[in-house]
C-alpha positions as CSV (number, residue, x, y, z in Angstrom):
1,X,13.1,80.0,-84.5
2,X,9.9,78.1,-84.7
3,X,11.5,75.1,-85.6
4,X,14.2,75.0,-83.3
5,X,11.9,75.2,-80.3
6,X,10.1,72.2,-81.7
7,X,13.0,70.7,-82.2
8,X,14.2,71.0,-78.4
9,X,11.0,70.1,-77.3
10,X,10.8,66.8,-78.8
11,X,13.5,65.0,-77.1
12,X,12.1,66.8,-73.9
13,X,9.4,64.7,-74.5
14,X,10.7,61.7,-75.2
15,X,12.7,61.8,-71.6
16,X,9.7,63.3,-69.4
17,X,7.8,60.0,-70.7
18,X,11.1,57.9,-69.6
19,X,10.9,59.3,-66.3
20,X,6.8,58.8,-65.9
21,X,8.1,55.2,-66.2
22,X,11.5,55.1,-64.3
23,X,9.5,56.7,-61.4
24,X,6.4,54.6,-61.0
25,X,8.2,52.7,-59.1
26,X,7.7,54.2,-56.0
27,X,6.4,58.5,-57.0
28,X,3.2,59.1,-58.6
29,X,3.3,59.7,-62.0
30,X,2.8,63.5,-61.4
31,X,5.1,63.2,-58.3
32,X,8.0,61.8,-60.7
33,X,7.3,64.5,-63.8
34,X,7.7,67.9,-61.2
35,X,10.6,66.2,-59.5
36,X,12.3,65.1,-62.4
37,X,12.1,68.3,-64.3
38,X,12.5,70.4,-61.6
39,X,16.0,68.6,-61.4
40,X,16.8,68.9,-64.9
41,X,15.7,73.0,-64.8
42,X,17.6,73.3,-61.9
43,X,21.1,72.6,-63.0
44,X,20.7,73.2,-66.6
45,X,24.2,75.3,-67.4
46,X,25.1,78.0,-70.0
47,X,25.6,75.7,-72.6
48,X,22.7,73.8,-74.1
49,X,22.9,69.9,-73.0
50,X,22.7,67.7,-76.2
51,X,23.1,64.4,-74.3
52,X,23.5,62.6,-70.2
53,X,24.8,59.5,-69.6
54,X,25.5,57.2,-66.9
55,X,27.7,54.4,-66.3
56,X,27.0,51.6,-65.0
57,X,23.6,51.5,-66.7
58,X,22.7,48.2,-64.3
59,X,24.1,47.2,-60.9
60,X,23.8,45.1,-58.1
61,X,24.8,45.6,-54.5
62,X,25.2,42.2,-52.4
63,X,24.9,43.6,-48.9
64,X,22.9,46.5,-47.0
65,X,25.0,49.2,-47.0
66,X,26.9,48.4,-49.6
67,X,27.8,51.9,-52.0
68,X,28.1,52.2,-55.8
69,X,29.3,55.1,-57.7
70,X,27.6,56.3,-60.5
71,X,29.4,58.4,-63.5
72,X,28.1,60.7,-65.5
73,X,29.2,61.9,-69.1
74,X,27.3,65.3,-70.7
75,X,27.8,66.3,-73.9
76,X,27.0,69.3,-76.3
77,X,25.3,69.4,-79.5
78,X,28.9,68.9,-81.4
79,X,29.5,65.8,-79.1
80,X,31.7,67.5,-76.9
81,X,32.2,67.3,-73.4
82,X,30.7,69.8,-71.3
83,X,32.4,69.8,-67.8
84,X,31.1,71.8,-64.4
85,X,27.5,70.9,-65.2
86,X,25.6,70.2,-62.1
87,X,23.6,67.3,-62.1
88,X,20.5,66.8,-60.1
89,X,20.0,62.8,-58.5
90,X,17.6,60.5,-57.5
91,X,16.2,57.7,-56.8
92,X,12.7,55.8,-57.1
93,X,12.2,53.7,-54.5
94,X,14.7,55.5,-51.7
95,X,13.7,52.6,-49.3
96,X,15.8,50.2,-51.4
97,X,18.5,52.5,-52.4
98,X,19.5,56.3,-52.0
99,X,22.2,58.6,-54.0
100,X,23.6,61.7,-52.9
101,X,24.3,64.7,-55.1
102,X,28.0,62.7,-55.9
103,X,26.3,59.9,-57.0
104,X,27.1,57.7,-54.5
105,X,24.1,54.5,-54.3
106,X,23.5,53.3,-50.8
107,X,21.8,49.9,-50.7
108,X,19.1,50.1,-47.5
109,X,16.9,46.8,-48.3
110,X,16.2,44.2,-50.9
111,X,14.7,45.3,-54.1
112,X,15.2,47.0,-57.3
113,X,15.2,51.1,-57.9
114,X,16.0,53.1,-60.6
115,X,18.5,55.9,-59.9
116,X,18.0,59.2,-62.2
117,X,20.8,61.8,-63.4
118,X,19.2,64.8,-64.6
119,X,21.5,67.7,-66.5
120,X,20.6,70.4,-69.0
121,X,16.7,69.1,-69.8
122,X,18.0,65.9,-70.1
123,X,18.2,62.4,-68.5
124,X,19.9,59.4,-67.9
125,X,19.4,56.0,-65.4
126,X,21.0,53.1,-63.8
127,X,19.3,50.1,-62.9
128,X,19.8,49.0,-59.2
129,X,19.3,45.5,-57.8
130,X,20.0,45.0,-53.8
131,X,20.2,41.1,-53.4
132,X,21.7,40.2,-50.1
133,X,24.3,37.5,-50.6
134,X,24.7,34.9,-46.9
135,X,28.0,35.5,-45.9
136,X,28.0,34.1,-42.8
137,X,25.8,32.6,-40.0
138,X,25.7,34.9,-36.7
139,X,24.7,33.3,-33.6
140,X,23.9,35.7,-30.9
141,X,24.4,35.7,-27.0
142,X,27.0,34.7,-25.2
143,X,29.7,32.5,-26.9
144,X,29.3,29.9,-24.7
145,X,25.7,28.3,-23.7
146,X,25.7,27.1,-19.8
147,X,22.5,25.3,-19.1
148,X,21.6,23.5,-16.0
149,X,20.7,19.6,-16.8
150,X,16.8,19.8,-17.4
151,X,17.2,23.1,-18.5
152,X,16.3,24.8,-21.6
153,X,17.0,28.0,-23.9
154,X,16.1,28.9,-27.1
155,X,19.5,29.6,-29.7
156,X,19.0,32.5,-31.8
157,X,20.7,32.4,-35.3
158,X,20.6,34.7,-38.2
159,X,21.9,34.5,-41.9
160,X,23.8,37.8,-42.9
161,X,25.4,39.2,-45.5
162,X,28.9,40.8,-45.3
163,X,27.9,43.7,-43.6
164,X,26.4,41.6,-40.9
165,X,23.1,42.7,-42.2
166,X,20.6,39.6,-41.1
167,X,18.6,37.9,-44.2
168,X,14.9,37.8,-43.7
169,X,13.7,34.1,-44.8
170,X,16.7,32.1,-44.4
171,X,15.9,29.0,-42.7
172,X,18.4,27.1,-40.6
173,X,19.2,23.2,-39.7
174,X,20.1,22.7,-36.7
175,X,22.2,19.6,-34.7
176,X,23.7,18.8,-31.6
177,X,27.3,17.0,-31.7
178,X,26.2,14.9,-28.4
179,X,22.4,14.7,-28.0
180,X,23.0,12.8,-25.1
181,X,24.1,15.9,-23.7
182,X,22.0,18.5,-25.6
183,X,19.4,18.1,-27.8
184,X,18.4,20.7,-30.4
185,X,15.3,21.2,-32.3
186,X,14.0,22.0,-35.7
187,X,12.9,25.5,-34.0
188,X,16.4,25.6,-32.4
189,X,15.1,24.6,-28.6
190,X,18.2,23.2,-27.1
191,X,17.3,21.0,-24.1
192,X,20.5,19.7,-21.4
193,X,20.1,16.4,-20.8
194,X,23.1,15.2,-18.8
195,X,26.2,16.9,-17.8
196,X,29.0,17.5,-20.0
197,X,30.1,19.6,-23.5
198,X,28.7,19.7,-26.7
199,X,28.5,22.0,-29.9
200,X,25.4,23.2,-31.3
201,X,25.7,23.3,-34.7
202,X,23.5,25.6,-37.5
203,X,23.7,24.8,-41.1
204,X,22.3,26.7,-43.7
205,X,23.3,25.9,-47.9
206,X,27.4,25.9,-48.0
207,X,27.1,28.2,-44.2
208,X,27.7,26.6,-41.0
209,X,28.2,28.1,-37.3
210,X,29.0,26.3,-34.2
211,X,28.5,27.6,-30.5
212,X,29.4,25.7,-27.2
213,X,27.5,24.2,-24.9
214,X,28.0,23.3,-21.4
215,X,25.5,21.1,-19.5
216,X,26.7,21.6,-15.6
217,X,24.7,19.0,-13.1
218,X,22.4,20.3,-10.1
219,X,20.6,18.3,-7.4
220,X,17.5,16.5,-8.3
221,X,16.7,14.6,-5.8
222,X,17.8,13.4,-2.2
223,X,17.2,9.6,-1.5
224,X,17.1,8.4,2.1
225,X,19.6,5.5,2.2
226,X,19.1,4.8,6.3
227,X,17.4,6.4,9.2
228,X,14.0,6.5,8.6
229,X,11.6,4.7,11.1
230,X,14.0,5.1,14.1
231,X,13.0,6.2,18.1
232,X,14.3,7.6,20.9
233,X,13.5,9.3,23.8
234,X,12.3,12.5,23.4
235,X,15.1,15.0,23.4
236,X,17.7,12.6,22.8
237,X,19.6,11.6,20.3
238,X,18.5,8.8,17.6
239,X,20.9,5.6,17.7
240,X,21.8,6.4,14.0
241,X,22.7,9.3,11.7
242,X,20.8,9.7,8.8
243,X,22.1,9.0,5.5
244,X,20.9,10.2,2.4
245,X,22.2,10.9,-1.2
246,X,22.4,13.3,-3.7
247,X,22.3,12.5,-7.3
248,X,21.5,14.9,-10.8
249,X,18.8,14.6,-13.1
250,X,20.9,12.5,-14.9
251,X,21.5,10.0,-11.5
252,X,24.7,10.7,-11.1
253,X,26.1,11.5,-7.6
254,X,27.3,14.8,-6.4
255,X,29.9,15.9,-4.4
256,X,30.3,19.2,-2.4
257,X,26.4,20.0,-2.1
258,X,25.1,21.5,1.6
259,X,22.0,19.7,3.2
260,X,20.7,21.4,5.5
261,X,18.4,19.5,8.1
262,X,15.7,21.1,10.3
263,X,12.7,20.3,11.9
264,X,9.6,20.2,9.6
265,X,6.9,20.8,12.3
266,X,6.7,22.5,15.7
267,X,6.9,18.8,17.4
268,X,10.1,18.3,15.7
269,X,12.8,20.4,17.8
270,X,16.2,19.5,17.1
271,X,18.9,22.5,15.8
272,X,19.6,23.0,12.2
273,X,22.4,20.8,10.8
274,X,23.7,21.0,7.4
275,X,26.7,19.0,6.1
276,X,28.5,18.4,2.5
277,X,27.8,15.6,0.4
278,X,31.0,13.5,0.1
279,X,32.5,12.0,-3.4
280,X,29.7,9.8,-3.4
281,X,26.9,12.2,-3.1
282,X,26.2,11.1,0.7
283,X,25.4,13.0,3.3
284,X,25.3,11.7,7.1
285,X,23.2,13.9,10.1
286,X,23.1,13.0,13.6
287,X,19.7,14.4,15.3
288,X,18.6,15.1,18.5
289,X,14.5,14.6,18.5
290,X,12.4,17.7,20.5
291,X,11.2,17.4,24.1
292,X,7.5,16.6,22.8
293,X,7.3,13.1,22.4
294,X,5.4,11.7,19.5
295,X,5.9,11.7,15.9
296,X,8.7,14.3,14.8
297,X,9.2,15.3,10.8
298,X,12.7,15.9,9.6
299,X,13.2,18.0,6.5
300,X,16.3,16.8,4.7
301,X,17.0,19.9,2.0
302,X,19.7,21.2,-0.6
303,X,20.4,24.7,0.6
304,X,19.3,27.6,-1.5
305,X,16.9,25.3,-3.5
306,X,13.7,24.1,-1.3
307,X,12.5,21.7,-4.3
308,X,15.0,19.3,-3.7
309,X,14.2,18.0,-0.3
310,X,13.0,14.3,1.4
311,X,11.0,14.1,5.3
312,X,12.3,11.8,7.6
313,X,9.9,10.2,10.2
314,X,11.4,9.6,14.0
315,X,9.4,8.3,16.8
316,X,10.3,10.3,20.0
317,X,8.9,8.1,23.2
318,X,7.4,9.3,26.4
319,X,9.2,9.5,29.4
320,X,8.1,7.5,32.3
321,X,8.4,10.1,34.7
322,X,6.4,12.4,32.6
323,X,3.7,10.7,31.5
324,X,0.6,9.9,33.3
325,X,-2.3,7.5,31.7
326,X,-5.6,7.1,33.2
327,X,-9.1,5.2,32.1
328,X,-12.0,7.5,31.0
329,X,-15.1,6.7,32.7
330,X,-16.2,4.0,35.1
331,X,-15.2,0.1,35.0
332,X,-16.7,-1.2,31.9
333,X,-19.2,-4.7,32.3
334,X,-20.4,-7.3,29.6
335,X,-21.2,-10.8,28.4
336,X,-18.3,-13.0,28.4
337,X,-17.2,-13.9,24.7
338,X,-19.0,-10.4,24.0
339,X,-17.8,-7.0,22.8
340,X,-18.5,-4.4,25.4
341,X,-21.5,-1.3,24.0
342,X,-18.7,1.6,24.7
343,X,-15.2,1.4,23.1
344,X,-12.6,1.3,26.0
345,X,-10.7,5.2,26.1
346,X,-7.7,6.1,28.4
347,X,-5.9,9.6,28.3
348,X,-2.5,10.1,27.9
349,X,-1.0,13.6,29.5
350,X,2.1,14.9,31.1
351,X,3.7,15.7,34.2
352,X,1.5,19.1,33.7
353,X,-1.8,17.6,32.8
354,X,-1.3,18.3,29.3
355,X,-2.7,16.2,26.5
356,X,0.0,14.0,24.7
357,X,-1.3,14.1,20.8
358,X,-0.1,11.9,18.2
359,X,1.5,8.8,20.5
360,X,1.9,5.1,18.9
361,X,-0.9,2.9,20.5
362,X,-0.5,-0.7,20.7
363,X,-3.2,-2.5,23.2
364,X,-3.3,-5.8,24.1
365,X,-6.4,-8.3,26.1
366,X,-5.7,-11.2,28.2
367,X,-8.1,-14.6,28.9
368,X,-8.4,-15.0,24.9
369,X,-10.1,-11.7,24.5
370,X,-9.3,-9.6,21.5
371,X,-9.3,-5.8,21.1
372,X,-8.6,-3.4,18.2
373,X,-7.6,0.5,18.6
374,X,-10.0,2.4,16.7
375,X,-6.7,4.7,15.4
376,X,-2.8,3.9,15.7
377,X,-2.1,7.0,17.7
378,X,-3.5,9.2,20.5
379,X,-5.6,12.4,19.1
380,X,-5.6,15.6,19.9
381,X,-7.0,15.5,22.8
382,X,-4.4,13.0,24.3
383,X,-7.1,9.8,24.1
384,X,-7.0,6.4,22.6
385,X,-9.7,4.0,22.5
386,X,-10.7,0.2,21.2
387,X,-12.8,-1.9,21.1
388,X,-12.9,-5.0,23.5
389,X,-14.7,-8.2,22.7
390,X,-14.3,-10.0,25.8
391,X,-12.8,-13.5,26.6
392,X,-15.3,-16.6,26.9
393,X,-14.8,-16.8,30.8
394,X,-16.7,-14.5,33.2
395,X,-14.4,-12.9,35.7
396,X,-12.5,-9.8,35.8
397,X,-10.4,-9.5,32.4
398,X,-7.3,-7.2,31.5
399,X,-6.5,-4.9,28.6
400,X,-3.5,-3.6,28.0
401,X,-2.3,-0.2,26.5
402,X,0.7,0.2,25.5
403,X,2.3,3.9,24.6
404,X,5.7,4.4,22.6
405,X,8.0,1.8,21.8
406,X,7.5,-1.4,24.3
407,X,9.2,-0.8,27.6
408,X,9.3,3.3,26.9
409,X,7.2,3.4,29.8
410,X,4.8,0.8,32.0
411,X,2.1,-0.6,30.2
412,X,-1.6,0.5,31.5
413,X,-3.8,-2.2,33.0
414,X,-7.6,-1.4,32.7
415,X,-10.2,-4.2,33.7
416,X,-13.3,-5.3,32.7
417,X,-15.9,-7.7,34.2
418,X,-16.9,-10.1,32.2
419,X,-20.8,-11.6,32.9
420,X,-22.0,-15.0,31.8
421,X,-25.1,-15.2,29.2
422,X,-27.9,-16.9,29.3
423,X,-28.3,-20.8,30.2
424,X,-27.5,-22.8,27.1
425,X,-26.2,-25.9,27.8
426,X,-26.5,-28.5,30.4
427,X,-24.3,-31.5,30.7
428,X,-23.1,-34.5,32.3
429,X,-20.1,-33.5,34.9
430,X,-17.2,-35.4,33.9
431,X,-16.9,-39.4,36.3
432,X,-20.4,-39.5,36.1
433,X,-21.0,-43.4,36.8
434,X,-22.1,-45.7,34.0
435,X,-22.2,-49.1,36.4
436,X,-24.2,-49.7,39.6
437,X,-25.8,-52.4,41.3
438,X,-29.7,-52.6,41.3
439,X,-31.4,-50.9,44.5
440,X,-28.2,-49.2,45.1
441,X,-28.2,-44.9,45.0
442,X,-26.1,-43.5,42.6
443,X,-24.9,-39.9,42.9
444,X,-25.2,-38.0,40.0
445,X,-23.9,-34.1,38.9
446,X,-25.2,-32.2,35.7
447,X,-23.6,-28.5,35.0
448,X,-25.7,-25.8,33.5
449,X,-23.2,-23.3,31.4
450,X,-23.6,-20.4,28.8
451,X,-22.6,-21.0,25.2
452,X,-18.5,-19.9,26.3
453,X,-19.1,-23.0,29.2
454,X,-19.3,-20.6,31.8
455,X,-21.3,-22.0,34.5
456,X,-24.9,-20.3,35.5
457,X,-26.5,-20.3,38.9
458,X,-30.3,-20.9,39.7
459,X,-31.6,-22.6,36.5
460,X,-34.2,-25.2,37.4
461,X,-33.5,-28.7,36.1
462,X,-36.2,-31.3,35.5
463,X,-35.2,-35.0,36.4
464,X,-36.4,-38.3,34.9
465,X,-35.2,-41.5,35.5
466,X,-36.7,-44.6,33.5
467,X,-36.2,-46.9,36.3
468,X,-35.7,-46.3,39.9
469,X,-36.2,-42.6,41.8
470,X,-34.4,-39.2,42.5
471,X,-34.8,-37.7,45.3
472,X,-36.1,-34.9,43.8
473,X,-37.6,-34.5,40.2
474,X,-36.2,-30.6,40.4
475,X,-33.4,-29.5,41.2
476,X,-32.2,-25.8,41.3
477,X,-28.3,-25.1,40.1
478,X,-26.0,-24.1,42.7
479,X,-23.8,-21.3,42.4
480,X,-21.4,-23.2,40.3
481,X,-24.0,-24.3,38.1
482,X,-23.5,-27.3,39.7
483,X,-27.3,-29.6,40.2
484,X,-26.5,-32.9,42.6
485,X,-29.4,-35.6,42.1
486,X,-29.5,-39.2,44.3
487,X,-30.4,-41.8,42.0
488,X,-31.9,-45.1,43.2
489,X,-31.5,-47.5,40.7
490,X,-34.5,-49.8,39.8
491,X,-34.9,-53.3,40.9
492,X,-34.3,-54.6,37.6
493,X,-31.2,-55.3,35.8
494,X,-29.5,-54.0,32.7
495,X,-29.3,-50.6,31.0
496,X,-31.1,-47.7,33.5
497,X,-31.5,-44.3,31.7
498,X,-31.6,-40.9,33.4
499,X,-32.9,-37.8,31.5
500,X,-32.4,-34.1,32.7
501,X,-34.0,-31.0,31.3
502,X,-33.9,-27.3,31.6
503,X,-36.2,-24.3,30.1
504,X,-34.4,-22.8,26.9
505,X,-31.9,-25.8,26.4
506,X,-32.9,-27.8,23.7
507,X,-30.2,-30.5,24.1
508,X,-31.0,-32.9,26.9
509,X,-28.6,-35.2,28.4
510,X,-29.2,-38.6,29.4
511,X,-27.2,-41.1,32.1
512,X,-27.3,-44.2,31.1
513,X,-26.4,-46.7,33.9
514,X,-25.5,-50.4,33.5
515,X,-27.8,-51.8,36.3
516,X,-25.7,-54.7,37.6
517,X,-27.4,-58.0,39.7
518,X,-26.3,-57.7,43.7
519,X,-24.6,-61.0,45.2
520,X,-26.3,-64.3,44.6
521,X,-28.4,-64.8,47.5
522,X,-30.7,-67.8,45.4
523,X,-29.5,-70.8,43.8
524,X,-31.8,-73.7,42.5
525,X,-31.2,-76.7,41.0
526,X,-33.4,-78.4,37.9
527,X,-32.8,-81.3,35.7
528,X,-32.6,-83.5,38.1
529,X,-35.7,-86.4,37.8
530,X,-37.0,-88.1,40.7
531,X,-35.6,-91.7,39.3
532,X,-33.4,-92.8,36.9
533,X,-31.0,-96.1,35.9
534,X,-27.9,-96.7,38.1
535,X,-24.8,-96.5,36.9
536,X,-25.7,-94.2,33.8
537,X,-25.7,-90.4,32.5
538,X,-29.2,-88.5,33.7
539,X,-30.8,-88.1,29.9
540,X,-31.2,-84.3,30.4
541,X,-27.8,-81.8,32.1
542,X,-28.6,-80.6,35.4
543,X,-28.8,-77.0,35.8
544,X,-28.0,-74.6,38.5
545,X,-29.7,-70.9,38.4
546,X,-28.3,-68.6,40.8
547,X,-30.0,-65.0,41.5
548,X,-29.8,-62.0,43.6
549,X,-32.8,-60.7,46.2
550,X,-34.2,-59.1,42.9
551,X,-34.4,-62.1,41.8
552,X,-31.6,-61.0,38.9
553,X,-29.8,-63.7,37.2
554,X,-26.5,-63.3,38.8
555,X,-23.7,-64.2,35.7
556,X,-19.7,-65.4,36.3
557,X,-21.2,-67.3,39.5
558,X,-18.6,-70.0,40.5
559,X,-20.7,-73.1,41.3
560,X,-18.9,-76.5,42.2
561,X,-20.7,-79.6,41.9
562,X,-20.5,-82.5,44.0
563,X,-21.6,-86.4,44.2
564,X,-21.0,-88.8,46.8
565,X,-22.3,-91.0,44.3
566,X,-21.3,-91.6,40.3
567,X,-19.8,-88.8,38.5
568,X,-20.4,-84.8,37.8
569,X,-18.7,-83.3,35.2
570,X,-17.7,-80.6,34.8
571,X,-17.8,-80.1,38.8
572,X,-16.8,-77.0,38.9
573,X,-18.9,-74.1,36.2
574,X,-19.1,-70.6,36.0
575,X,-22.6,-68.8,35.4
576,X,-23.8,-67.8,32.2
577,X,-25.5,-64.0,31.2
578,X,-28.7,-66.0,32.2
579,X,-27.0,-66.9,35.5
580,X,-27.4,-70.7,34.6
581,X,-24.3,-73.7,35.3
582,X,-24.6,-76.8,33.7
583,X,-23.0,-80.0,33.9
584,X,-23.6,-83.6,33.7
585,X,-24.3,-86.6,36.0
586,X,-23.6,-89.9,35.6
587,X,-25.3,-91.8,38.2
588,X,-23.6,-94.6,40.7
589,X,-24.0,-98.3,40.0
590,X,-25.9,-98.9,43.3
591,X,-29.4,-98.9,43.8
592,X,-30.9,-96.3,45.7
593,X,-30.8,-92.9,46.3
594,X,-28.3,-90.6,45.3
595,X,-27.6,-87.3,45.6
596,X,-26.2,-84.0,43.9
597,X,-25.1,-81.0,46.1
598,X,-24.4,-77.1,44.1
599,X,-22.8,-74.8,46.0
600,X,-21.7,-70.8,45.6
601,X,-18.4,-70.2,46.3
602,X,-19.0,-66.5,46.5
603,X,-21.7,-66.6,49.1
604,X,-22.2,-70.1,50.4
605,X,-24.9,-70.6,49.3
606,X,-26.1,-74.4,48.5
607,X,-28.4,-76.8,47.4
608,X,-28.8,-80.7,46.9
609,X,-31.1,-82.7,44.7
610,X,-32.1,-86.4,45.3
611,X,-33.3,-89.1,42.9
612,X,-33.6,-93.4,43.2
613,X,-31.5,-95.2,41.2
614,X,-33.6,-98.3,39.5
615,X,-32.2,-101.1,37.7
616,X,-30.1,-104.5,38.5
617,X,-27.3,-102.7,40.2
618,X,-26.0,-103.9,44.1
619,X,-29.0,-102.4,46.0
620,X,-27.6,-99.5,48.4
621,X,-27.5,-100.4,52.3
């Protein structure tokens, strides 16, 4: 009895230590011994178990869910088979694999269990491997991807097995047929890029899935074709439509989209307009600019999506009969040539007396003045101002504003006087006279002007003349800037200078007069000796001088020479620059004495000269 108690508990042994090991695997050793035992207690039958198997001893399932049936086969200690024994099962690691009491293994994740069948004291095992196989690459989403061009999504793909189960660690290649309409990524971004249809393909070992793609256009941007910069009167309509297009990301134009164009700011009245892009993308909108003239903003927009949109600017001009322009502040005064302290500033309002902000400002100055507008448009308080440099003329000047577009309404005149500076030059009056004959008054006219020429009154001018007198060594400008002197010139011929002066003008100008001789009044006659031999030349020319009261050589004299006796020649001579006529005498062949008469044509005057003729010649009665 003894023995046969040691005898069963050996193999009892031997299987309890089995167990330990089978369920290490996910039990604690003690956890494994009571749970394996208490099985094989449990449904130990009448007759004694010899032996438990069960079939198959190893298997693998592919997919999670997946089942395999065990088998068991129990036999006595004669080998037989003992049927209706209940068999306790279980499993190791029940997160990879369970069994249920028919024996039935359910794969639930990847790994490896042991699965125990426990009859009669005894035990038996099946090794279980679950090993996902990929069957198949399972996109997920819609079946077809619509992106917007621009747009992007991120694909998600799994590898599963053949029950669909996905298959952690399984990486994926991905591709676009057409990357010129979509463009995937390594980390499966797909990106549209222009409109159209592609396939996005994922490739894993011999597994490949495709999905769809469509890439639809939407508006990107509007482009002003025409329109922009145009005017009107305000609250009319502008001359031409505007004309704009619509085009994709991918530039390519689109049909059928709404514009809708409104006023961007409060200045811009007008009523909404929308209108449809034709087959080119273009839309055309006629607009009627708000009652408030000035700059006016038009929104040009793709309905329902406020990103896409362009501004077009419109001038609206001022109606004459509702705008009013005055100057601000008094008459403004300054140096000719000079640019006034103050900027100039006139305001702009309406028919009401209310400001007109934001109106284009063009001004203009007259008598070669120059002015600049300090901004382009009126500010908010309806002003504009510039600065005015003055013309080089003293007088009353004009400026010119104008506001709108030219001719929108009259241009504004304001005025300026325009003072001369100081004294700065002083100069000979244009005619002056540059000949004169000696003792004779000249009348002479200097002009005292400012650096631009304008003339200046009162200035006290100093006289000197180098020959001759003024009649007054100081003279005081007249209101022209005019000083009138009396120059008598001096007695003596030739060049007469006269200097004038004034304080503070460093350039002096100087008259110079040509002092001419007055008619001959003097002749005399020389050369001519008291004897000499008859019928032969005088040894020396004989030489008329003629002068004027001054006693001034007088020069181009006409004096004629004449002989009752021998020979003059030439008889008739014209004055030299020393006054001086010479000619030559050949004397008579008669004794005696002869004479030689020089007379002026000009003014009569005359004189003779006598000498004796010596020699053997007929003696003279």
């Amino acid at each position: 009895m003894a023995r046969r108690e040691a005898a069963a508990a050996a193999p009892g042994s031997e299987w309890i230590d089995r167990a330990w090991k089978w369920g290490a695997g996910s039990l604690s050793a003690g956890a494994a011994l009571v749970s394996i035992l208490s099985s094989a207690r449990a449904f130990t039958g009448a007759e004694p178990v010899r032996w438990i198997g069960v079939a198959p001893a190893a298997d693998t399932a592919f997919a999670i869910g997946d089942t395999i049936q065990l088998a068991t086969t129990i036999t006595d200690g004669h080998g037989g088979v003992l049927p209706g024994v209940r068999i306790g099962w279980t499993s190791t690691d029940t997160a990879v694999a369970a069994v249920d009491s028919a024996g039935t293994v359910l794969a639930r994740a990847i790994g490896a269990t042991t699965v125990v069948a426990a009859a009669g004291g005894r035990i038996a095992q099946s090794r279980i491997l679950v090993r996902q196989r990929p069957a198949a690459i399972r996109l997920h989403g819609d079946s077809l991807i619509r992106l917007a061009e621009g747009g992007t999504v991120r694909v998600v793909a799994r590898v599963v097995d053949a029950r669909q189960h996905p298959i952690p660690g399984q990486g994926l290649i991905w591709r676009s047929a057409d990357p010129s309409v979509a463009a995937v990524d390594s980390l499966a971004r797909l990106t549209a890029v222009t409109a159209g249809r592609t396939l996005v393909v994922a490739t894993g070992g011999d597994l490949t899935a495709e999905l769809p793609v469509e890439v639809f256009p939407v508006p990107a941007s509007i482009t002003l074709l025409a329109g922009d910069g145009q005017h009107a009167p305000a609250g009319h309509r502008l001359p031409a439509p505007f004309r704009a297009q619509i085009v994709s990301r991918g530039g390519r134009p689109l049909a059928g989209i709404a514009v809708r164009a409104d006023a961007a700011d409060a200045a811009g009245g007008g009523a909404q307009v929308i209108d449809t892009a034709d087959a080119d993308g273009i839309v055309q909108v006629a607009w009627t600019l708000g009652a408030r003239p000035g700059r006016q903003r038009i929104a040009l927009g793709v309905e329902g999506d406020a990103s896409v949109a362009t501004f077009v600017v419109a001038e609206a001009d001022p109606i004459a009969g509702n705008t009013n322009m005055s100057a601000v502040g008094a008459a403004p005064s300054g140096r000719a040539g000079a640019t006034l302290q103050a900027p100039l500033a006139v305001r702009v309002t309406d028919s009401t007396g209310a400001p007109l902000p934001d109106l284009r400002v063009t001004w203009e100055a007259d008598a070669d003045g120059s002015i600049v507008a300090e901004a382009p448009r009126t500010d908010s308080l309806g002003e504009t101002r510039a600065r005015w440099t003055l013309g080089p003329r003293a007088g009353v000047q004009r400026a010119f504003v104008q506001i709108g577009s030219p001719g929108a309404v009259p241009r504004f005149v304001v005025t300026a006087t325009a003072v001369p500076g100081p004294a700065a030059a002083l100069a000979l009056v244009r005619g002056a006279p540059t000949r004169g004959q000696v003792g004779r008054a000249l009348r002479v006219m200097f002009l005292v002007t400012d650096r631009a020429g304008n003339p200046i009154p009162s200035v006290a001018v100093s006289l000197r003349p180098s020959a001759g007198a003024v009649d007054s060594r100081t003279a005081v400008a007249d209101s022209a800037g005019q000083v009138t002197v009396t120059w008598t010139l001096g007695p003596a011929s030739g060049a007469q200078r006269l200097t004038a002066s004034a304080p503070g003008i460093g350039r002096t100008p100087e008259l110079v007069v040509q002092a001419l001789p007055r008619s001959p009044t003097r002749l005399a006659l020389d050369g001519v000796p008291a004897s000499a031999p008859a019928g032969r030349a005088l040894a020396k020319p004989v030489v008329a001088t003629v002068t004027d009261t001054f006693r001034n050589p007088v020069p181009n004299a006409l004096v004629v020479f004449s002989t009752r006796s021998g020979k003059v020649s030439p008889a008739r001579v014209r004055t030299d620059a020393s006054g001086r006529a010479v000619a030559h005498w050949t004397l008579g062949a008669a004794r005696g004495d002869q004479l030689l008469e020089a007379t002026v044509t000009q003014t009569g005057e005359r004189v003779t000269a006598k000498t004796r003729a010596t020699g053997k010649g007929n003696s003279s009665p």
